[in-house]
C-alpha positions as CSV (number, residue, x, y, z in Angstrom):
1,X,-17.3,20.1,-52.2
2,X,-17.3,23.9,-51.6
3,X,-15.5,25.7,-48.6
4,X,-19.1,26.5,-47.3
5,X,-20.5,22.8,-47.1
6,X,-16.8,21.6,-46.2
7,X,-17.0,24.0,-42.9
8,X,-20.2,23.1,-42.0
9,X,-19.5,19.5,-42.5
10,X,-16.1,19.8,-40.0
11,X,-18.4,22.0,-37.4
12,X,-21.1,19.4,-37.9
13,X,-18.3,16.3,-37.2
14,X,-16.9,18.3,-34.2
15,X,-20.4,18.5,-32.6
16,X,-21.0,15.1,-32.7
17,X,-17.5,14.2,-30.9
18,X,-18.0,17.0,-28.1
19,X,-21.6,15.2,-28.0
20,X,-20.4,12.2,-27.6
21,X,-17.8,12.9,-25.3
22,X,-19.8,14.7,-22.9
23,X,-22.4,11.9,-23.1
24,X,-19.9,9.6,-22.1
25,X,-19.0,11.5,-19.7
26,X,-22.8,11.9,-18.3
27,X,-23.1,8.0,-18.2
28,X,-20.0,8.1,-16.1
29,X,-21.1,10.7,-14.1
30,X,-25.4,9.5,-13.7
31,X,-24.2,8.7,-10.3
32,X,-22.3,12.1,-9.2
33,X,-21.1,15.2,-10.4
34,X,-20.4,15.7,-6.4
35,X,-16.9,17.8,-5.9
36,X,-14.3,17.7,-3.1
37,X,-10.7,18.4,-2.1
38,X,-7.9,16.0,-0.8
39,X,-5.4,17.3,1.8
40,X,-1.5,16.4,2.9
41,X,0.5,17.7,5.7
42,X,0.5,21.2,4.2
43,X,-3.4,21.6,4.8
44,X,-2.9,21.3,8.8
45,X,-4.5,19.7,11.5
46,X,-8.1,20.4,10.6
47,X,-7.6,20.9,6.5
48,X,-8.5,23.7,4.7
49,X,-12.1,22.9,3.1
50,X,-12.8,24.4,-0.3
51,X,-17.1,25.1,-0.3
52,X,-19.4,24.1,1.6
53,X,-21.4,22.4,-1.3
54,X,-18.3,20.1,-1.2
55,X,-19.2,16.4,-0.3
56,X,-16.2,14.6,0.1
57,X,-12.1,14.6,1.1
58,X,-9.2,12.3,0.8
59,X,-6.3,12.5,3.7
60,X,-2.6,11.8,3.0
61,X,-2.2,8.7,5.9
62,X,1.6,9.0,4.8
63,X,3.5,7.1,2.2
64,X,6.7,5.0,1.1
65,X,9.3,8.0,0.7
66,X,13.0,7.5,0.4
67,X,13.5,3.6,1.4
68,X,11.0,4.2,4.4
69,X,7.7,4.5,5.0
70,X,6.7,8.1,6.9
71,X,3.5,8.8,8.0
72,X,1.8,12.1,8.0
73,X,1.4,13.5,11.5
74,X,-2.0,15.5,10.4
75,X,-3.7,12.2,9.1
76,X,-6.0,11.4,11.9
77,X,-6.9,15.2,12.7
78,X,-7.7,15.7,9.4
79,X,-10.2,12.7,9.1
80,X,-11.8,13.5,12.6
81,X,-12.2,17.5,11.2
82,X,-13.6,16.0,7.5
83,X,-16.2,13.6,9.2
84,X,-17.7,16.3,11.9
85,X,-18.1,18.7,9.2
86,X,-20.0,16.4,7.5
87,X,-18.0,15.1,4.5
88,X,-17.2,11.7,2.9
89,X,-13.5,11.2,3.8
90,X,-11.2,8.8,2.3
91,X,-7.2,8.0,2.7
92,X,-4.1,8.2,0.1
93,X,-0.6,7.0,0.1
94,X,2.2,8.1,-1.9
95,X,3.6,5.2,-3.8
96,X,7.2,5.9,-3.9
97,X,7.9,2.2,-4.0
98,X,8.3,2.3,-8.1
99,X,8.4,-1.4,-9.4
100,X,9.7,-3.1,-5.9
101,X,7.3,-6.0,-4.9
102,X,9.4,-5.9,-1.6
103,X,8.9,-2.5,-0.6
104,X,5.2,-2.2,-1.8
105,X,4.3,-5.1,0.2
106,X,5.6,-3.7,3.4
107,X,4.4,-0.7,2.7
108,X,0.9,-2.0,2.5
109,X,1.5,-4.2,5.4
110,X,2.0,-0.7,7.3
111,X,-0.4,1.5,6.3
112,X,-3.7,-0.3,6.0
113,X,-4.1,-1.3,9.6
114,X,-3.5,2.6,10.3
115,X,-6.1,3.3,8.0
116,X,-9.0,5.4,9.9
117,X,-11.6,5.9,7.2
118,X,-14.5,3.2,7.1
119,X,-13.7,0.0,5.1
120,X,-15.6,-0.1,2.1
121,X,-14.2,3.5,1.8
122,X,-11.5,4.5,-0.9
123,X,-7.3,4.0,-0.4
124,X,-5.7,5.6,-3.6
125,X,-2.2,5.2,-4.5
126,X,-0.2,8.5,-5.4
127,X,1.5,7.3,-8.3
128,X,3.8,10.4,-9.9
129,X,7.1,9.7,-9.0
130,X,9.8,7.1,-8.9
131,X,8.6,4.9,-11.3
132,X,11.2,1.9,-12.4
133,X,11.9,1.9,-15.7
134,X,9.9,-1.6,-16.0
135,X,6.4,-1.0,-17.2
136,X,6.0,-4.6,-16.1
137,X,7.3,-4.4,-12.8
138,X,5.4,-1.5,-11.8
139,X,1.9,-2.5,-13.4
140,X,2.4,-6.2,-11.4
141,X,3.6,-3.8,-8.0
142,X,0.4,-1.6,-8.5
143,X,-2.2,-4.8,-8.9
144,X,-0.5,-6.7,-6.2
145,X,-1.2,-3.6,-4.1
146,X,-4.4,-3.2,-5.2
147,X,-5.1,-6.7,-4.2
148,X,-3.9,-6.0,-0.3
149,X,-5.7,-2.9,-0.3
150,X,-8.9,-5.2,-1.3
151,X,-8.5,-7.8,0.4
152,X,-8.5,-5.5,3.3
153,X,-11.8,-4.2,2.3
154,X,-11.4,-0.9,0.6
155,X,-11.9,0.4,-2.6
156,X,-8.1,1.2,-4.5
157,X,-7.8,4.0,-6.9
158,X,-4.8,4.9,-8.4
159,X,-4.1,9.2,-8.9
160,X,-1.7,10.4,-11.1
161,X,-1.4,12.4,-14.5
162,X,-2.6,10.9,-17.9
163,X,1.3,11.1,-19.3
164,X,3.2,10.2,-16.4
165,X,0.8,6.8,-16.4
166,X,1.1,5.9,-19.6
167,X,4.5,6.4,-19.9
168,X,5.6,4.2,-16.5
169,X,2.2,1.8,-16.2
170,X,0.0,-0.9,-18.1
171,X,-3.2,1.3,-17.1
172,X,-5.3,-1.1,-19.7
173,X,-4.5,-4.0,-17.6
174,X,-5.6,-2.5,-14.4
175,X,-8.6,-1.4,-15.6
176,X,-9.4,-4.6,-16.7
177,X,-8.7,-6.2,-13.3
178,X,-10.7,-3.2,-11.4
179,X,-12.7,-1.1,-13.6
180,X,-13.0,2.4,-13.3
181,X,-10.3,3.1,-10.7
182,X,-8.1,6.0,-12.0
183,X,-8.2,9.3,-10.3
184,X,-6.6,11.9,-13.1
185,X,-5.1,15.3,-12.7
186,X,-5.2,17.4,-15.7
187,X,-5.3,21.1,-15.7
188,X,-6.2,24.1,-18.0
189,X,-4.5,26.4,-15.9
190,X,-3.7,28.0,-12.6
191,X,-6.3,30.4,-12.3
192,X,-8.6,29.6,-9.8
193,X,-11.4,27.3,-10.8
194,X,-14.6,25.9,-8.5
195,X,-15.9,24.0,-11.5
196,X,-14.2,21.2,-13.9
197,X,-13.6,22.6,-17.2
198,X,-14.2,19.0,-19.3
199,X,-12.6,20.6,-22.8
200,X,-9.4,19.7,-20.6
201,X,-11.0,16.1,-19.5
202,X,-8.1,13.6,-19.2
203,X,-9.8,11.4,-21.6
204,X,-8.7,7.7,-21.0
205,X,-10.7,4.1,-19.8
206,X,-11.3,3.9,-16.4
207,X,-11.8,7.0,-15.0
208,X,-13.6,7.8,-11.8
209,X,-12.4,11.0,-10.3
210,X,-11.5,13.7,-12.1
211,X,-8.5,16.4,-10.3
212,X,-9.5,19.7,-12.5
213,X,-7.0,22.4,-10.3
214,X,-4.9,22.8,-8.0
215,X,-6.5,25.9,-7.6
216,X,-9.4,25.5,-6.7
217,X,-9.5,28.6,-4.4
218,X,-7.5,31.7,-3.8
219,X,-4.1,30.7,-2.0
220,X,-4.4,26.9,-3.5
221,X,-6.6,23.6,-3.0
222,X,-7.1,20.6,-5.2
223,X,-10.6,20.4,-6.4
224,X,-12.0,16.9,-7.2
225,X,-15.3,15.8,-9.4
226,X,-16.5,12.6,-8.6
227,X,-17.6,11.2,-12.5
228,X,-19.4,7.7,-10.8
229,X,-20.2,7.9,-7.5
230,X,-17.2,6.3,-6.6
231,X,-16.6,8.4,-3.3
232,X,-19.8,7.4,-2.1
233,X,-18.5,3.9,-1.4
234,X,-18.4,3.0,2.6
235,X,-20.7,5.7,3.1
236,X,-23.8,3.5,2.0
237,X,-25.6,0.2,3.7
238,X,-24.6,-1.5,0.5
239,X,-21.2,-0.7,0.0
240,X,-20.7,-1.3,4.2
241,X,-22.3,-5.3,3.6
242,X,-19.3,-5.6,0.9
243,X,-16.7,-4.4,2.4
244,X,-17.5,-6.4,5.6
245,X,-18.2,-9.1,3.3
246,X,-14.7,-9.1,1.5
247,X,-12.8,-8.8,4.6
248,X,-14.3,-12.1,6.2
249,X,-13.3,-13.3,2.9
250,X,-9.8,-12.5,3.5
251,X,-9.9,-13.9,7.1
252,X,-10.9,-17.1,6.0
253,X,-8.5,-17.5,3.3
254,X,-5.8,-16.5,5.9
255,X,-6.7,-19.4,8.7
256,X,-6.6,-21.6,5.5
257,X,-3.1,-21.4,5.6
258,X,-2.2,-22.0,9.3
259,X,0.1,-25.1,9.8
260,X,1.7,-26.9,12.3
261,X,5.3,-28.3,12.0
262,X,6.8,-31.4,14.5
263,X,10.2,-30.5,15.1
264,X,12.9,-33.2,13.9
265,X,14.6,-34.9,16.8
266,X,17.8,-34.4,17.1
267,X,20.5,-34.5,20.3
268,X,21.7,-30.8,20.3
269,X,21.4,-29.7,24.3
270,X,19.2,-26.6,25.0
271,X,18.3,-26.1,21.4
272,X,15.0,-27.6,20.6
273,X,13.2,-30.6,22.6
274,X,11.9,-33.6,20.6
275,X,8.3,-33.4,19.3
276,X,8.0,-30.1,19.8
277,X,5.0,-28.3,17.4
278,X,4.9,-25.0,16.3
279,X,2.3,-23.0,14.8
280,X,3.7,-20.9,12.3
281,X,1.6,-17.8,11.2
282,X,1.5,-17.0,7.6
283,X,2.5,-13.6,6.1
284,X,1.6,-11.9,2.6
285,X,5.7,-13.2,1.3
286,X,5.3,-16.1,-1.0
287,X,8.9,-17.6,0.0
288,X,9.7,-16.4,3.8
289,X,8.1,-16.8,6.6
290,X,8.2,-15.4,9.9
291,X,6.7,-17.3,13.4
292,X,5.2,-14.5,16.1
293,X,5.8,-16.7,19.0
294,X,9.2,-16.9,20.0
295,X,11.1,-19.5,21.8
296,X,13.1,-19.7,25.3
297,X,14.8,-22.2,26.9
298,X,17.7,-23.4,29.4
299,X,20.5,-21.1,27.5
300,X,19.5,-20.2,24.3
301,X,16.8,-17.6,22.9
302,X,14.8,-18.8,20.0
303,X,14.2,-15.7,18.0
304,X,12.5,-17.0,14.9
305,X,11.3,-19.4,12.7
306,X,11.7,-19.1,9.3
307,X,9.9,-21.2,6.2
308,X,11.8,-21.1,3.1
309,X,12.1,-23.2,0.3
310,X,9.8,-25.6,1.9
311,X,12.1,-26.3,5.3
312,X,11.5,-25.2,8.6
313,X,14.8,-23.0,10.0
314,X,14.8,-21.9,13.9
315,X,17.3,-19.4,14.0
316,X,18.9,-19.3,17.7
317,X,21.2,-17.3,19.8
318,X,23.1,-18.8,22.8
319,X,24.2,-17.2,26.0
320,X,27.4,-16.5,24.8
321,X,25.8,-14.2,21.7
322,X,26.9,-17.0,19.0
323,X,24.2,-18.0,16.4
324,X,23.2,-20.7,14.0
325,X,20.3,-21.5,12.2
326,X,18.3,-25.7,12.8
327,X,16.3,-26.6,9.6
328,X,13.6,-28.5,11.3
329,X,11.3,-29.8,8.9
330,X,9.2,-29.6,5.6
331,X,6.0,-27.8,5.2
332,X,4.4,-30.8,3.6
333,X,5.1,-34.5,4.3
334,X,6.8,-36.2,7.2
335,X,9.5,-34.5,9.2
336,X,13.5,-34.4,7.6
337,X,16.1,-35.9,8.5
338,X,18.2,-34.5,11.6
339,X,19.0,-31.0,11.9
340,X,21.5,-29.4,10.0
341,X,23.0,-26.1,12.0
342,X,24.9,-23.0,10.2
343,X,28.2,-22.1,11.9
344,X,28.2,-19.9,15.1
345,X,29.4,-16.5,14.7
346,X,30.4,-13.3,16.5
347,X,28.3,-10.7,16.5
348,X,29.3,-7.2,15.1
349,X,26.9,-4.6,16.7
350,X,25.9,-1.0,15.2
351,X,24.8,2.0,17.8
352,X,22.0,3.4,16.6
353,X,22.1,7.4,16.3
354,X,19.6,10.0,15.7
355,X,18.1,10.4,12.6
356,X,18.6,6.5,11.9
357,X,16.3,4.0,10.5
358,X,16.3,0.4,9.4
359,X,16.6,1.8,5.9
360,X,19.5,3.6,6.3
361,X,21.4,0.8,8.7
362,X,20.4,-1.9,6.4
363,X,22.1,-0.1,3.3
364,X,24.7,1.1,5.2
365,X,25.8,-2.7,6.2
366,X,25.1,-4.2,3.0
367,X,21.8,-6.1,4.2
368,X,17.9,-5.6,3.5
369,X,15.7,-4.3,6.3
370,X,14.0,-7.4,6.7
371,X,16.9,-9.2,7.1
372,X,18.4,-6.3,9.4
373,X,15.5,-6.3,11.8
374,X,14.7,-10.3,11.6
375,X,17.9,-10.9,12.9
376,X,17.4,-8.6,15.7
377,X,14.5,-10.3,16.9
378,X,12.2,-7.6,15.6
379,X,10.2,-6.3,12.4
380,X,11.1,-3.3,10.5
381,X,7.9,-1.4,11.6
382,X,9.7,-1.6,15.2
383,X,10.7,1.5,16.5
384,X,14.2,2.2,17.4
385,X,16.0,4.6,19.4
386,X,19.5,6.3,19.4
387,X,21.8,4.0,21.5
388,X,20.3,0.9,20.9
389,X,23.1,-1.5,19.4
390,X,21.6,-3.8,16.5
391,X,23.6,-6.8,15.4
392,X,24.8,-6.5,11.7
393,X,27.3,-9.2,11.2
């Protein structure tokens, strides 16, 4: 073969793959080529809009940063300002929770009741940092969070860079579960750019929004290219009905697991009375369980119920601040036995100063934070102030 036919048999291959890309591009994008921006803290109270021919915006609500989750301050502003000019707003999170099913399920359990974009709409997961060296444990942290974020009845979408995911996270498997849900950064460079320049296309399964700059305008702005039609979704009857749909869903599924326990009788004064029933309110933890309702009588405070390992525990705290835990029951079947009580202890108290949290105590006194704040009578999303003294021991 001569140099001449060889070249124009390479240019000849190389058209057909940029046709071929682009057209599978097109049949992601037959939906929407629509652009937009996404905003954090730095963007203000109101956001900094890119052009007016932009149609939507994502918000930073906050994120899971450091042990703790923090919101963002500008989160609601910035959604009020997106939706009076006119644009289709959605929410992210940074996922700083790496591959901890703990901490990613109370960070969900945080954030999506705060979330003030329409259900149906899109919560994305900022994915970029922290990462556990377990490309299992993250990929199962990132569908079980996808699942919440679902079940709540939004759209999730997972951002980061094309590297950083394949390096850290099973992207094949989440696609599989939930189609095209990626949101992928990839730039050419940092001039500024108002239109995606697809020769730099992050070229992987699954995508739906493509991040083509950072500078999308003179002093800096993400710009965004919606490739399905994706950030259409709770803007639309259609996508509404669904997400409206999925939520009841999720409703029903959770009074399907309320229960009742009868207490075990047993002679212990001012603990429990005989034939007592509880209702005991389910939460997203597959091994612990915590009752709303709490408990007084004669002396003692009943400050929770926990389920665990199929037995019902009240943990209570008498008069003279000593504590024990009463296993009360099963879950299933008739009621156990008589009670069994832990030993009372003294209480060792902590003064809580400024700049605390129940991150900070918890690690500081060896404990977790849902243990810190259960124990307490509270839940870590609780606020606390400096002065306060939390029991530790």
């Amino acid at each position: 073969m001569n140099k001449h036919k060889l070249k124009a048999l390479i240019l000849t291959v190389g058209a057909i793959f940029m046709a071929f890309l682009m057209v599978n591009l097109n049949s992601q994008a037959s939906t929407s080529r629509e652009q937009g921006v996404d905003w954090s803290r730095y963007n203000g109270n109101s956001g900094t809009f890119g052009y007016s021919s932009d149609k939507f915006v994502f918000s930073q609500a906050g994120g899971f940063y450091g042990g703790t989750n923090i919101p963002q301050t500008t989160y609601n502003s910035q959604v009020a300002s997106a939706k009076r000019a006119g644009k289709r707003v959605h929410t992210y999170l940074w996922d700083g929770v790496g591959g901890n099913m703990t901490n990613a399920k109370a960070m969900m359990a945080y954030y999506l009741p705060r979330i003030k974009t329409p259900k149906g709409s899109i919560v994305a997961l900022d994915y970029e940092d922290g990462a556990s060296n377990s490309v299992t444990a993250n990929t199962n942290v990132i569908k079980a969070q996808f699942k919440l974020i679902k079940a709540y009845g939004y759209i999730p979408v997972l951002y980061s860079g094309k590297d950083y995911l394949n390096a850290y996270v099973n992207v094949s498997a989440i696609v599989r579960a939930y189609g095209n849900c990626l949101w992928l950064a990839e730039y050419p460079d940092y001039l500024v750019r108002t239109s995606p320049n697809y020769n730099w296309f992050p070229s992987m399964d699954g995508v739906a929004i493509f991040q083509f700059t950072s500078m999308y305008k003179a002093g800096g702005l993400d710009g965004n290219v919606d490739l399905t039609g994706i950030t259409k979704s709770g803007y639309t009857t259609a996508s509404k009905a669904k997400a409206q749909a999925n939520v009841k869903k999720a409703q029903k599924a959770q009074a399907a697991k309320k229960a009742t326990f009868k207490v075990v009788k047993y002679n212990q004064r001012g603990v429990f009375y005989p034939n007592r029933t509880l209702a005991v309110r389910y939460t997203d933890s597959d091994k612990v369980r915590q009752v709303a309702t709490y408990y007084k009588g004669e002396s003692v405070t009943y400050n929770a119920v926990i389920i665990e390992h199929n037995y019902v525990w009240a943990r209570y705290t008498r008069s003279n601040g000593l504590y024990g835990f009463i296993k009360l029951g099963v879950t299933n079947g008739p009621a156990y036995g008589k009670r069994v009580t832990g030993q009372p202890a003294s209480h060792m108290y902590y003064t809580v100063k400024s700049g605390d949290s129940w991150w900070t105590i918890a690690q500081r006194n060896g404990l977790s934070m849902t243990t810190l704040a259960s124990q307490n009578g509270k839940t870590i999303y609780t606020t606390i102030y400096p002065g306060q003294q939390l029991v530790v021991r």
